[in-house]
C-alpha positions as CSV (number, residue, x, y, z in Angstrom):
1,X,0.0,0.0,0.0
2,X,1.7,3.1,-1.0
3,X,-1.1,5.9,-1.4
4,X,-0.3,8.4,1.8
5,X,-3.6,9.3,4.3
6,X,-4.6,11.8,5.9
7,X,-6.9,10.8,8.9
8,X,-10.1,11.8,10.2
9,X,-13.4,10.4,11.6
10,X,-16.1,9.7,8.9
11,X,-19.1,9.9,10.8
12,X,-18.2,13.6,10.2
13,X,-17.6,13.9,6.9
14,X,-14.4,16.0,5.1
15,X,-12.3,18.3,6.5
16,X,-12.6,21.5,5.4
17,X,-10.1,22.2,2.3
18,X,-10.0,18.7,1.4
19,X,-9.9,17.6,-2.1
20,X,-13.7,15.6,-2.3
21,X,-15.3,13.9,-5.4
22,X,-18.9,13.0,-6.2
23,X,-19.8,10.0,-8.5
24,X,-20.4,10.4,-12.3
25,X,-24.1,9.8,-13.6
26,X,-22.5,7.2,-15.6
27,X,-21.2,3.6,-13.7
28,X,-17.3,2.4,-14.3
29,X,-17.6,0.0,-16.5
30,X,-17.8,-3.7,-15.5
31,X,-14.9,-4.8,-17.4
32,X,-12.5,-2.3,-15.8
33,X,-11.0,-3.7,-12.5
34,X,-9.6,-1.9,-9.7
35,X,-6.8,-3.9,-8.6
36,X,-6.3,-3.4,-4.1
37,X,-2.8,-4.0,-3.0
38,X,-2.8,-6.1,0.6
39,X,-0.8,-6.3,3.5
40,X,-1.1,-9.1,6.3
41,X,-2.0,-7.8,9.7
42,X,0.7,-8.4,12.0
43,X,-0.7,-9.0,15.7
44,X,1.5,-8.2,19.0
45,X,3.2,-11.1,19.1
46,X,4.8,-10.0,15.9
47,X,3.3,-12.6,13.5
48,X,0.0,-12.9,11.1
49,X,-3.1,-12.8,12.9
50,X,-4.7,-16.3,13.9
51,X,-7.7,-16.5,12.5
52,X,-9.4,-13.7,13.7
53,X,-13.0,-14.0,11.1
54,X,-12.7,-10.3,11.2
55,X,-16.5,-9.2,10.9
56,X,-16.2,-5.1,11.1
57,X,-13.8,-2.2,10.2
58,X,-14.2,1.2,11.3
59,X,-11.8,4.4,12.2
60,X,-11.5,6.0,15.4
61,X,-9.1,7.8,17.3
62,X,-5.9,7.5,14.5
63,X,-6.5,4.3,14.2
64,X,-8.5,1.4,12.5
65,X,-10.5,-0.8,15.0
66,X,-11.9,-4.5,14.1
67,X,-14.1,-7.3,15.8
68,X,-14.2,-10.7,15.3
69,X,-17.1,-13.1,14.7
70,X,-18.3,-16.6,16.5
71,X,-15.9,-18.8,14.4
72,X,-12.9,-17.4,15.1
73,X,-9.9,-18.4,17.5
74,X,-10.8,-18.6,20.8
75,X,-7.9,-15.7,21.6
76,X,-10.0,-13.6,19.0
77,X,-13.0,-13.6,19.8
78,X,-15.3,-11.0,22.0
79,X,-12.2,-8.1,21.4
80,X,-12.0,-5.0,19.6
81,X,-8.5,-4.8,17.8
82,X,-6.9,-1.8,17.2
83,X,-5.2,-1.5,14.2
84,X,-1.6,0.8,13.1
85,X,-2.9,1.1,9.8
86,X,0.2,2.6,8.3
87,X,1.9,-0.5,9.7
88,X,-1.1,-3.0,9.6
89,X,-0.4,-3.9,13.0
90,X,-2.5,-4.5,16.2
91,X,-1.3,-2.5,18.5
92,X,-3.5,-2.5,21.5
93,X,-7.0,-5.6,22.4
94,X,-9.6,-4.7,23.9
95,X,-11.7,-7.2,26.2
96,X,-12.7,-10.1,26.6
97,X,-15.8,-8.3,26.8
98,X,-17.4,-8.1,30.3
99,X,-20.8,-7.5,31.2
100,X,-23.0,-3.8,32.5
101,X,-25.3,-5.5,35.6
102,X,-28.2,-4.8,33.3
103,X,-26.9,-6.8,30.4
104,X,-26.1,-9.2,33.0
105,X,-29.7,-9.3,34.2
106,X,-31.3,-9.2,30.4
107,X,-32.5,-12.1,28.3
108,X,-29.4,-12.0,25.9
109,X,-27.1,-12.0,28.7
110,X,-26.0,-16.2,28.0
111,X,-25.9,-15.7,24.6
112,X,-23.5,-12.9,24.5
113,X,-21.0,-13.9,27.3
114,X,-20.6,-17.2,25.4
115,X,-19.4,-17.3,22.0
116,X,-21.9,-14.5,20.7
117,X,-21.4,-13.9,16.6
118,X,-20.0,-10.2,16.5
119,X,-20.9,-8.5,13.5
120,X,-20.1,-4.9,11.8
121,X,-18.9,-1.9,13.9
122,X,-19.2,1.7,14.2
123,X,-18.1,4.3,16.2
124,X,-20.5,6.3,18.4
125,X,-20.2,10.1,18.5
126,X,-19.0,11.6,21.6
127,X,-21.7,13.2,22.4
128,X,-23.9,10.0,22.6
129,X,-21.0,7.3,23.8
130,X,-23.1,7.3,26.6
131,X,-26.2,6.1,28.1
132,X,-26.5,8.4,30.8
133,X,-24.3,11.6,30.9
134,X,-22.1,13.7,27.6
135,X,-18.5,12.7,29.0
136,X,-16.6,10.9,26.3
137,X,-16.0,7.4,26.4
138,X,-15.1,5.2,23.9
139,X,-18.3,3.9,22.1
140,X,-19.0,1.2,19.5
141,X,-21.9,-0.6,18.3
142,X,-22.1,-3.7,16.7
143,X,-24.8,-6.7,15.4
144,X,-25.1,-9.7,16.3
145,X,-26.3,-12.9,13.5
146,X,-25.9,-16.4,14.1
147,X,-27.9,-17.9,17.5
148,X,-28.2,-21.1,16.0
149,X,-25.7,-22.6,18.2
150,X,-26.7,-21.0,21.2
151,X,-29.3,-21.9,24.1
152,X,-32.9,-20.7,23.6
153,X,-34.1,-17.9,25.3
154,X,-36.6,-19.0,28.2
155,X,-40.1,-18.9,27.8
156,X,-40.7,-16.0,29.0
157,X,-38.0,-13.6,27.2
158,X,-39.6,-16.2,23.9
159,X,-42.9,-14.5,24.5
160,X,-41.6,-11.1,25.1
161,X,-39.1,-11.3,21.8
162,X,-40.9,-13.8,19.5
163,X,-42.0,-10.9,16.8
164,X,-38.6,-10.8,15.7
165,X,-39.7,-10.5,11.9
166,X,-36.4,-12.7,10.9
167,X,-34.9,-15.1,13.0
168,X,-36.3,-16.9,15.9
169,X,-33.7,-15.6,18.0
170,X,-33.5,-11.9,17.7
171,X,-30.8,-10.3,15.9
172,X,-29.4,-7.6,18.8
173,X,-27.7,-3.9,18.5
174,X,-24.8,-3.8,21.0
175,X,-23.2,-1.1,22.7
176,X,-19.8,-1.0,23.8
177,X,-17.1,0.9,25.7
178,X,-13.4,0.4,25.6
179,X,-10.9,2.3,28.3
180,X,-8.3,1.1,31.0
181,X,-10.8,-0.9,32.8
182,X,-11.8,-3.1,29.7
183,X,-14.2,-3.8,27.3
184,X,-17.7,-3.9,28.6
185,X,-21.0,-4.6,27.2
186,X,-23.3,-1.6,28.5
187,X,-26.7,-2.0,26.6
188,X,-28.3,-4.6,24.2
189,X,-31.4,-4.3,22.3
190,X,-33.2,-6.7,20.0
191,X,-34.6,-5.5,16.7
192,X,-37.7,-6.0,15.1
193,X,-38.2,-6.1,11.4
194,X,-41.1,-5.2,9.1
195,X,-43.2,-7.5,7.9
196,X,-46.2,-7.9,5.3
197,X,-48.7,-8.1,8.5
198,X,-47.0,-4.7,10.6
199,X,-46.8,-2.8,6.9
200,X,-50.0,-4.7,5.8
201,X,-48.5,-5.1,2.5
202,X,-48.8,-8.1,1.0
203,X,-46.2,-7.2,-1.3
204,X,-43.4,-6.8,1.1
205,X,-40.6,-8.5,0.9
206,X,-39.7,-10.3,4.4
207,X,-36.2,-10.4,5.8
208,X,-36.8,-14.2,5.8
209,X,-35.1,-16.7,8.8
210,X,-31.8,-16.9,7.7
211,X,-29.7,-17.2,10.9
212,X,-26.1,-17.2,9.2
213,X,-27.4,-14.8,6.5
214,X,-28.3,-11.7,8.6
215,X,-27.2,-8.2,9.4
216,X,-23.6,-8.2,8.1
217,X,-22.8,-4.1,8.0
218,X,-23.3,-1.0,9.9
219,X,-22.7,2.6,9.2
220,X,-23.7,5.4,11.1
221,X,-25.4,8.2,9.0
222,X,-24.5,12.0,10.3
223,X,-28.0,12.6,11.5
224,X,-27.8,9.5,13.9
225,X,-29.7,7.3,11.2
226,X,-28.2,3.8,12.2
227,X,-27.7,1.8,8.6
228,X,-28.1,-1.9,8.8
229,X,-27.3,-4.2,5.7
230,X,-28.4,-7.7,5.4
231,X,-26.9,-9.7,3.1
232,X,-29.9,-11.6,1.8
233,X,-34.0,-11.3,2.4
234,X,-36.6,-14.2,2.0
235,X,-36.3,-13.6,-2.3
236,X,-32.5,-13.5,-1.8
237,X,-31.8,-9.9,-2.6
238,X,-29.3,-7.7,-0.6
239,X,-31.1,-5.3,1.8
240,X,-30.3,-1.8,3.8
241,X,-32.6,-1.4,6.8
242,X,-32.1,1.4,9.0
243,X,-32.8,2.3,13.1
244,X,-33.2,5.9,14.2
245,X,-30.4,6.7,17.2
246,X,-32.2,9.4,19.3
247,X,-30.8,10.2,22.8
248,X,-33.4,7.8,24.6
249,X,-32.5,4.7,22.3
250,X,-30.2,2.9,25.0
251,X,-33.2,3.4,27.5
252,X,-35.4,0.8,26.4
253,X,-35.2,-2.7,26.0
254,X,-38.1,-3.2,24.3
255,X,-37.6,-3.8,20.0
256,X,-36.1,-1.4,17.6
257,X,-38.3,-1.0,15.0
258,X,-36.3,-0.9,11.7
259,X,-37.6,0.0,8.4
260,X,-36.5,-0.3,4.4
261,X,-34.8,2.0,3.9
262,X,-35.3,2.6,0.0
263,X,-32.1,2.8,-1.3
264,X,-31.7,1.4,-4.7
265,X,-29.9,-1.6,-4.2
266,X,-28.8,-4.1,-7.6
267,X,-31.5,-6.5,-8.1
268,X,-30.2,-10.2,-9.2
269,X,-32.2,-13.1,-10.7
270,X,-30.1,-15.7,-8.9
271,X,-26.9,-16.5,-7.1
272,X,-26.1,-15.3,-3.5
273,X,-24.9,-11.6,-3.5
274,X,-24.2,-10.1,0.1
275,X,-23.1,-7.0,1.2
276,X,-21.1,-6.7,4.3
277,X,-18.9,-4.1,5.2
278,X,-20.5,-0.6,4.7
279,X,-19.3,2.9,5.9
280,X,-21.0,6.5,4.6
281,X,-18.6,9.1,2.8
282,X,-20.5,12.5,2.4
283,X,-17.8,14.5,-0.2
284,X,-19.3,17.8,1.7
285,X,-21.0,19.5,4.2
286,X,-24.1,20.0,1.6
287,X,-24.3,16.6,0.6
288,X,-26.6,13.7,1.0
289,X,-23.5,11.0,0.9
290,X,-23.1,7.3,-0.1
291,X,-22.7,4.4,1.3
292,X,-19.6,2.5,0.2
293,X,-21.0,-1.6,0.9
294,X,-18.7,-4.3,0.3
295,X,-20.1,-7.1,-2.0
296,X,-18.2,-10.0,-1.2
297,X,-19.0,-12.7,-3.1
298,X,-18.7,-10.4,-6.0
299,X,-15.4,-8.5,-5.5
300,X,-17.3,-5.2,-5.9
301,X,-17.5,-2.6,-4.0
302,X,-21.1,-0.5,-4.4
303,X,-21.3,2.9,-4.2
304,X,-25.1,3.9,-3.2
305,X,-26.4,7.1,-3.2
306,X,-28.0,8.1,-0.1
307,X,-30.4,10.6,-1.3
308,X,-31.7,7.8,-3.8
309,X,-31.6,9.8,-6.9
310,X,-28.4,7.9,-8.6
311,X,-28.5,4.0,-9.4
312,X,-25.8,2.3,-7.6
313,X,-22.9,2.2,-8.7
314,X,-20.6,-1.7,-9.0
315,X,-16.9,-1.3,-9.1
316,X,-15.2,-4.6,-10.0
317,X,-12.1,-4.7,-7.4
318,X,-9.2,-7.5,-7.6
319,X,-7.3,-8.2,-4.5
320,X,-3.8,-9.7,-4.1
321,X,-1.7,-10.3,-1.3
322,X,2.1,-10.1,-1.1
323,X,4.0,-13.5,-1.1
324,X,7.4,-14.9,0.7
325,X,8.8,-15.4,-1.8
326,X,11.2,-19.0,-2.5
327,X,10.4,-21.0,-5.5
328,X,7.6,-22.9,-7.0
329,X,7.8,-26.6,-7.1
330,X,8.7,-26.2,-10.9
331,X,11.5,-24.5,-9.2
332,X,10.7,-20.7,-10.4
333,X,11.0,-18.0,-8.5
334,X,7.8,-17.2,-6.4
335,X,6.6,-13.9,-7.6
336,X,6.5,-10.6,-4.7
337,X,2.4,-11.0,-4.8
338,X,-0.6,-13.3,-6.0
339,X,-4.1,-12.1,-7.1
340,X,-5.9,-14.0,-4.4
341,X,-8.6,-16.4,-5.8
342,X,-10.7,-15.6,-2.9
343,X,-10.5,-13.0,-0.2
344,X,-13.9,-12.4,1.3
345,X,-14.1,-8.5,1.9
346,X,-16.2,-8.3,5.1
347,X,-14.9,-4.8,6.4
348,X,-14.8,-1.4,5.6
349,X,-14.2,2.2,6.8
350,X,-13.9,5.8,5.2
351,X,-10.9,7.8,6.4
352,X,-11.0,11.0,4.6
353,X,-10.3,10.4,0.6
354,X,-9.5,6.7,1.1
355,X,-11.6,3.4,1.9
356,X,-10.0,0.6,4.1
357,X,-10.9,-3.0,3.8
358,X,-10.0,-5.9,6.0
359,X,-10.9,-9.7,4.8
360,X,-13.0,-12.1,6.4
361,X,-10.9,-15.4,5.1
362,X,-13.4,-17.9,4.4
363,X,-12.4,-21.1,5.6
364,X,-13.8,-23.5,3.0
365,X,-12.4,-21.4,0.5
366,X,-8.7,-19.5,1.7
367,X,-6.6,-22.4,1.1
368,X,-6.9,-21.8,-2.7
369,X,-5.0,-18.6,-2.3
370,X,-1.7,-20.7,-2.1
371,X,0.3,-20.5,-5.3
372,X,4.0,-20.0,-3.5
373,X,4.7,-22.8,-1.0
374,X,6.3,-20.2,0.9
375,X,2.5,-18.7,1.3
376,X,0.5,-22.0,2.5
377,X,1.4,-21.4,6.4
378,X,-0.5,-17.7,6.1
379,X,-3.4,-19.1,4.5
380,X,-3.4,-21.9,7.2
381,X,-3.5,-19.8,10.0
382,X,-6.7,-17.6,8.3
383,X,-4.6,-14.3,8.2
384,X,-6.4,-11.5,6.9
385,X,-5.1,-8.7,4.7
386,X,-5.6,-4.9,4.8
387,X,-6.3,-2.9,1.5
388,X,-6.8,0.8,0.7
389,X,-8.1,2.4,-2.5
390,X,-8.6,6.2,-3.0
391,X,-11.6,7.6,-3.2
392,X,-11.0,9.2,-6.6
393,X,-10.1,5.9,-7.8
394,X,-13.4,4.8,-7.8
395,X,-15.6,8.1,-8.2
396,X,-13.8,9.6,-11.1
């Protein structure tokens, strides 16, 4: 990665005197590819990561922050990694995430102090970090997907949560805080989706009970607008749902209502197409802003126009990852870097005029990265990669 940065937060948009771009009316062609550079994430003990299943990217603070999801390494899991992003190293962990008495005493409480699926990230604004007072703190939110593997809730919290619209288990918006005392899970609410009964539309298309095909990205508009994308509904279409953030959100725990939120999404006639990592970019202080998504399965990256007046654009991306080195068994030279075959984008954050991406290495699937022997032990391990690509790469 060799493009210089310049950071800042994007839940605020650009600095003043920035260089900003706005998408052309007309989409990048298809058959043009944008071609992200990698670097492996080195972790503090000075080697690739192991298998963190990185679920989330988002910037904070100077820094890039990640979670990891249910599958990964035990010594992963539950932690918020902090990320030297001009080094792609972790320089500080977070957690394992302990528990706010009232989490402690809510229905979700056995699910998340287990091995809960973490899912997306965002940042919190100062102002809101927390539930009660303005001090700053250092907030996040995440999602939560798979509860297939976890006990049921008990009858009662059943009854209470059963109109989940989705999955019988209900998806959960979680807050977090990170400081010297540790990572602790504050507040956790379940959300409700629309369905053709609450909308009494018989043409609505349900989220569908998909447990390991939920809410897969977050991104926080500026007006507190809480953007949630699912990576497939009950037709098997990619989806944006959003939750409005207002000061008195934390104080319930009854549902969060979500709602469509209209944004015009690609339609496909088959195949699976998630998105997963998301983040906004607003190119001004007037603007309405995008929202950069990940499509992994795609190697796209879709730029959506918030004010839903643009189609989406689809970016074609090609990822590679840089090599050992050594020969091949023909006993050539290994090359510097490999296109990877697959690498799973499932992260994302804005900084300024760039986009950041961390990959989610898919287990089934990561081993046919290896073309250098040199490679195969980086691929064994799950190591993710971190990529960068301007903005004005992609929004000429």
């Amino acid at each position: 990665m060799t493009v210089s940065v310049t950071l800042f937060l994007s839940l605020l948009g650009c600095h003043a005197g920035q260089p900003s771009v706005e998408p052309s009316d007309t989409a990048i062609p298809t058959s043009e590819v944008i071609t992200l550079h990698g670097e492996w994430i080195i972790d503090t003990y000075e080697d690739v990561m192991l298998d963190p299943q990185t679920s989330g990217l988002k910037y904070a603070n100077g820094y890039l922050y990640s979670l990891s999801d249910g599958s990964a390494h035990e010594t992963q899991t539950r932690r918020l990694h902090q990320i030297d992003m001009q080094r792609a190293k972790i320089t500080q962990k977070f957690g394992p995430t302990t528990f706010h008495p009232r989490v402690q005493e809510s229905c979700f409480y056995s699910y998340l102090s287990n091995k809960p699926d973490y899912e997306a990230l965002v940042p919190v604004p100062n102002r809101e970090a927390s539930g009660d007072s303005g001090e700053k703190v250092n907030a996040w939110i995440f999602v939560t997907e798979d509860a297939s593997r976890s006990e049921p809730l008990s009858a009662a919290c059943q009854s209470k949560y059963a109109q989940t619209g989705s999955t019988l288990f209900p998806t959960l918006v979680v807050r977090l805080e990170a400081g010297d005392t540790g990572l602790v899970v504050t507040h956790a609410r379940p959300v409700q989706f629309p369905t053709k009964l609450s909308l009494n539309d018989k043409q609505f298309v349900e989220v569908g009970d998909f447990p390991n095909d939920g809410i897969e990205g977050l991104a926080l508009k500026r007006d507190g607008t809480l953007l949630l994308g699912l990576e497939k509904d009950s037709e098997g279409q990619p989806r944006v749902f959003e939750l409005e953030m207002d000061s008195e959100f934390w104080s319930s725990s009854d549902f969060a209502i979500a709602r469509d939120s209209g944004l015009l999404l690609p339609q496909f006639e088959s195949g699976n197409h998630p998105i997963n990592g998301m983040d906004v970019y607003y190119p001004s202080a007037e603007s309405d802003g995008y929202l950069f998504a990940a499509a992994r399965n795609d190697n796209e990256l879709w730029i959506v126009d918030l004010a839903k007046r643009k189609a989406t654009q689809r970016i074609k991306l090609a990822f590679t990852a840089p090599s050992l080195g050594g020969a091949l068994e023909t006993g050539e030279a290994c090359a510097t870097s490999y296109v990877m075959n697959n690498a799973s984008i499932e992260g994302l954050a804005v900084v300024d005029q760039e986009v950041w991406m961390v990959n989610d290495p898919w287990k089934v699937n990561y081993m046919k990265n290896v073309v250098c022997p040199s490679d195969e032990s980086r691929y064994k391990l799950m190591a993710p990669l971190l990529f960068k690509v301007d903005i004005t790469a992609i929004m000429p």
